[in-house]
N, C-alpha and C positions, 0 to 999 in steps of 0.2 A: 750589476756592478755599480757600483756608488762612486763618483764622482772620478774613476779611473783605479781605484780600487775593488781587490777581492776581499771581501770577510769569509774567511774558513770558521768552521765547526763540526765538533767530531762527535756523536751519539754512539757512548759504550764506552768506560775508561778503564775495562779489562785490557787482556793482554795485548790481543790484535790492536783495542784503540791506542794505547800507548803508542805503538806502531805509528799508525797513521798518523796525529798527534805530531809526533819527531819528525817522521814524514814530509809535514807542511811546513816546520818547524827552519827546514834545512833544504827545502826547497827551489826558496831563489841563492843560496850558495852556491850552487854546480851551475855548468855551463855558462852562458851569458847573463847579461841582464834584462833581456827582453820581456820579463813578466811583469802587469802592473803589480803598483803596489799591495802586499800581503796583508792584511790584518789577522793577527790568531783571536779570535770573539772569543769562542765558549767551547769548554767540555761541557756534555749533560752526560747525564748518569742518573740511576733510581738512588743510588748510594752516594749521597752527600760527599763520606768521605773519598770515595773512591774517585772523583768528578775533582775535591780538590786538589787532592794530590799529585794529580795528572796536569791541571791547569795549571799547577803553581811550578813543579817539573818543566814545563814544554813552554812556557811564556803566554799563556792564554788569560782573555782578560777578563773571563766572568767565569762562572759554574751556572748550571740550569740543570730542574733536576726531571725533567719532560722530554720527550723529543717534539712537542707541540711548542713548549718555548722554542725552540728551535725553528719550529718550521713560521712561526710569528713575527721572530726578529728581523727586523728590516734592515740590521748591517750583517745579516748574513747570508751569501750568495754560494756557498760552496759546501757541501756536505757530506763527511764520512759516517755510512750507516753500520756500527761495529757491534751489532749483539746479536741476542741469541737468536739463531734465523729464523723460527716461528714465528718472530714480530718482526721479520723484511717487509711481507708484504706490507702490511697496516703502517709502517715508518715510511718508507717508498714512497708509497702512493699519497700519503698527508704532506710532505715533501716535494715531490711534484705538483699536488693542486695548489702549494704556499707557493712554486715560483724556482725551487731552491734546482741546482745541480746537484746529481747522486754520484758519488760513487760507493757502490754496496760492496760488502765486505763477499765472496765465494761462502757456499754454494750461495746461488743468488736469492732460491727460496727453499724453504721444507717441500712444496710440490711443485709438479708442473702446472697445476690450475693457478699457483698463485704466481707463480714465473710468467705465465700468462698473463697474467691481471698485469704485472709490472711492464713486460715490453709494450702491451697497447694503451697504457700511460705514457709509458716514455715516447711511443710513435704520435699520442695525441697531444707533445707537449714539443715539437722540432724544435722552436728554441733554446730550449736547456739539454744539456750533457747529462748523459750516464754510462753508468760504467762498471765492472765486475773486478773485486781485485786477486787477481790471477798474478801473484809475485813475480815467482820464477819465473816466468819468459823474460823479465828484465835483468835478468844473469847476466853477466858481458859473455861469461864463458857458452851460455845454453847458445845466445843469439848470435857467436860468432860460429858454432856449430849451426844452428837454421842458417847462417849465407852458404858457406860451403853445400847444403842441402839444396837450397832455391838455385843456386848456383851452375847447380849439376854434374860438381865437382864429385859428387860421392859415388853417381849413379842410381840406380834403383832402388830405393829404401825395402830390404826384408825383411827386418826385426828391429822391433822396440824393445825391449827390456826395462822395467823400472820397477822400482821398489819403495816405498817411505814408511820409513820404520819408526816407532815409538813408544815411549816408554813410561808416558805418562797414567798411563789407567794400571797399569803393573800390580800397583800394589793396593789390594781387595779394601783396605783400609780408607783408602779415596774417596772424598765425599761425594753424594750425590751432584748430578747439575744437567743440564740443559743437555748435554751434550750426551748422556746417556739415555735420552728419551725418544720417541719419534715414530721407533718402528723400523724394520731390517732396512738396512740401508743407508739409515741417517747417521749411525755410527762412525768406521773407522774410512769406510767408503766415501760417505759426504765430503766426514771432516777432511782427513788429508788425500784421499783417494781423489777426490773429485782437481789435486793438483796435478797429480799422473797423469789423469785422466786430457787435461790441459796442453801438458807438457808433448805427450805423445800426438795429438793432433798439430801443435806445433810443431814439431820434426815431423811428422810422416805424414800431416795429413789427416783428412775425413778418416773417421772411424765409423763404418758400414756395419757389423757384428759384433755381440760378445758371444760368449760360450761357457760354458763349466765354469759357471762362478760357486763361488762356496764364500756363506757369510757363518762362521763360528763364533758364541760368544763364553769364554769363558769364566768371567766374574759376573755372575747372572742378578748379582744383589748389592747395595750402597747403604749406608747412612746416611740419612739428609742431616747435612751439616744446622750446627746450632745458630750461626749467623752466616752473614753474605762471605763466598769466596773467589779470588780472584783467578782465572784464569785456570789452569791443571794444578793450582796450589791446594798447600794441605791446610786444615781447619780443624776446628773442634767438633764434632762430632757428639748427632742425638744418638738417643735409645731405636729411633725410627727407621726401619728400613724400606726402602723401596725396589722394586726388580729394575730391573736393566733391560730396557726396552728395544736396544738395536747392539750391530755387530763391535767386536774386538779386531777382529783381523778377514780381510775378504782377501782372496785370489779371485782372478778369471784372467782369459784370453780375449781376444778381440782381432776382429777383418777389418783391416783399411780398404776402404775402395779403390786403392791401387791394386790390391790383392797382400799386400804383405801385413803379418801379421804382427801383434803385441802382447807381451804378459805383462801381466803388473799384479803387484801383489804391496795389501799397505794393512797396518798394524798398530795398535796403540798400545799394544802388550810387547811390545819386544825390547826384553831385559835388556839394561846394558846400553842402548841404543836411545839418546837422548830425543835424535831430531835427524835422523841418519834418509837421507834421500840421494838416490844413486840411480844413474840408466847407463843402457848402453844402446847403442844407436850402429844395428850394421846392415851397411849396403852393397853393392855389387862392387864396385869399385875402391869403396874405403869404410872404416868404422871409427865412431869417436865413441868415448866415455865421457861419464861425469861425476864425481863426488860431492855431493854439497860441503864433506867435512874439509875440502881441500878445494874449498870456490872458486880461487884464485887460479886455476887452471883446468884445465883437461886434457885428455890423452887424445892422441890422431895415429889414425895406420892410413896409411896408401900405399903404393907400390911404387914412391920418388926412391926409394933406396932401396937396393936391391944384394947387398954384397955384404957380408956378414954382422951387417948392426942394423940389419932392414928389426923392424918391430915397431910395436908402439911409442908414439914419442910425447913427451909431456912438453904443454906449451904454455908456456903462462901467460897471464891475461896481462894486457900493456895497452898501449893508444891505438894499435892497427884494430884494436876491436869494439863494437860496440859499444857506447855509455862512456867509457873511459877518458877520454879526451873533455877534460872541461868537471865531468863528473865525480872527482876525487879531486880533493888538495891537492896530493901527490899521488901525482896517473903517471905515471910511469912503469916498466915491465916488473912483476915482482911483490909488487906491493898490492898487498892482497885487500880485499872485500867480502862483508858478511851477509846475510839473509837483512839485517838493517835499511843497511846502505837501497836493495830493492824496493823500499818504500817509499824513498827519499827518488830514486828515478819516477815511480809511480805519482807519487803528488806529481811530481814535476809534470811528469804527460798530463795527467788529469788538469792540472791549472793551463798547461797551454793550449789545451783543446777547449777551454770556457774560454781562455783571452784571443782564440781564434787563430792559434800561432801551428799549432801542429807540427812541429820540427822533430818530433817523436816519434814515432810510431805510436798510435794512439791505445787507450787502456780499451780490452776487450768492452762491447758492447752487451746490452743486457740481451740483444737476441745470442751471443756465444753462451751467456749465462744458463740461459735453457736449453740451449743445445746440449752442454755441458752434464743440463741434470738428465736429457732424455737418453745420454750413455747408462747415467749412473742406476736410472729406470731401469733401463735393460738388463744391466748386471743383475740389482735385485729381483728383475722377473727368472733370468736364467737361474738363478738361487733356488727361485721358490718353484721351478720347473725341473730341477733335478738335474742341472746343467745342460737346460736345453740350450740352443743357437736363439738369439732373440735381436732382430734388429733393432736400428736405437729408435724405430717409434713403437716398439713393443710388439709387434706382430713376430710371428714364424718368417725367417729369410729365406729367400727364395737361394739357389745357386747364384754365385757368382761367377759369371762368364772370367771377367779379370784373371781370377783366382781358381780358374781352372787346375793349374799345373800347380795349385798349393794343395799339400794332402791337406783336409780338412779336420778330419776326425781319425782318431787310430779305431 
């Protein structure tokens, strides 16, 4: 920190960096004013254009077309790592020996070896932050369902349910890119799967097993685009094709070490469905819902009413819940919030965890990062085992005592 100031910088002025970018942008406007002073320094990017565009958007005050400029510059203490995750580790860890705070973009890395390499960086650097960006748990709506959970308002957690649907690989015409490379798992699983994957330990808890996962790919083959493109956007396209290296759409199950279990199933072919992420959350005592197309609330059942309008009731998000109070202009009941706005809480934790303030709950750590991928491990082992049972460090699961009284398998 330079003279009581933070210098931000965001590496990757794709889709997610824009994100981040507005993020830091919009950061000391919610809640108080307790954060030092902000600097926005630099976008980098390999694409000139792509690096300006975003700088001159978001109020940033240079372009760098390196993530080494980045990690060189001396007024810059704060760092969003947003590309393609094949270059997490190598950006990470140049960024850590320059001094800098991380927050990496989810999955944390393409492997567990290199997820590895990152947190024994991060553990041989304590005083700098890092961080995994895991959005949704900064929902008002998700995290006023986790109190009533911690709470013990709901009771016993027995099903997860969740889905995140999408629509962007749909159509076969889609240029090639990063994101269709890697090898099973790194697909539909990584990309948005590995939010599910989040969300559900968040409400329920340790995730102990998956089971009968199934990774299908159906657009097996791309054009690699004629120039650079940004984000799920469309391009012009060569003569060149390349195969399709990882999944479209995976299911599986999974054992929490409570014993209760979860499905999740995620998708980047599902027509129609732009960005559609939905769970359901049922316990012994009560069940919530969630819609992301409808963020601004959620559904709750319990048994407070009981006389012919008992059912689910819709609650909308307002100041008795989480982020709200301080974190909108206008926080009041009603007035709704998008997948944006969760960026904008995210910088906010991540800067007050460098400024030492922590009023936040803080942004997951790079050891959830890998815990994270050694679910997504599992999944893909259960895949390539024929839907075996595979615990998340990859071994055969033994029985679970807990989960006695849950059938296991039909």
């Amino acid at each position: 920190m330079n003279s009581g100031r933070l210098g931000v910088a965001v590496i990757g002025a794709g889709m997610a960096g824009r994100s981040h970018a507005a993020g830091y942008r919009s950061a000391t406007t919610c809640y108080d004013a307790g954060l030092p002073q902000i600097d926005l320094v630099a976008i980098a990017d390999v694409n000139q254009t792509f690096a300006e565009q975003t700088a001159r958007r978001f109020g940033y005050a240079r372009t760098e077309s390196s993530w080494e400029a980045i990690a060189e510059a001396p007024d810059v203490d704060v760092v969003s790592v947003v590309v393609a995750n094949q270059l997490h580790r190598e950006v990470v860890l140049g960024l850590l020996s320059a001094g800098k705070h991380v927050l990496c973009e989810k999955p944390l890395a393409p492997t567990i070896t290199d997820a590895k390499a990152m947190v024994a960086a991060a553990a041989a650097a304590p005083h700098l932050h890092t961080g995994v960006g895991f959005t949704y748990r900064r929902s008002p709506a998700l995290a006023a369902i986790k109190q009533r959970v911690d709470r013990g308002e709901m009771g016993r957690i027995l099903h997860f349910n969740g889905h995140y649907w999408c629509d962007y690989a749909c159509d076969p015409n889609g240029p090639m890119s990063w994101r269709y490379k890697g090898g099973p798992g790194s697909g539909a699983l990584a990309d948005i799967g590995s939010h599910l994957v989040d969300l559900a330990e968040f409400l329920g808890g340790p995730i102990e097993s998956v089971r009968g996962a199934v990774l299908s790919t159906f657009i097996t083959e791309r054009a690699r685009p004629v120039g650079a493109a940004v984000g799920h956007g469309a391009a012009e396209l060569s003569d060149v094709m390349e195969p399709v290296e990882n999944e479209d759409l995976v299911t599986f199950s999974a054992c929490f070490a409570s014993g209760a279990t979860a499905t999740i199933s995620a998708s980047r072919v599902a027509v129609g469905m732009a960005n559609a992420l939905g769970l359901e959350l049922f316990a012994e005592h009560a069940a919530a819902t969630f819609d992301l197309d409808r963020a601004g609330e959620f559904s709750y059942f319990d048994r407070a009413v009981t006389d012919e309008t008992a059912g689910y009731r819709t609650v909308p998000v307002g100041p008795r819940h989480p982020y709200v109070t301080g974190g909108f202009p206008m926080d009041f009941p009603g007035v709704g919030y998008g997948q944006n706005d969760l960026f904008v809480f995210q910088a906010r934790a991540f800067l007050e965890q460098v400024a030492g303030l922590d009023r936040l709950p803080r942004v997951p750590s790079f050891e959830h990062g890998l815990r994270n991928l050694r679910i997504l491990a599992a999944s893909a082992e259960s895949a390539r085992s024929g839907g075996a049972e595979v615990n998340v460090g990859g071994q055969p699961h033994p029985p679970n005592p807990a989960a006695a009284s849950v059938v296991r398998r039909s």
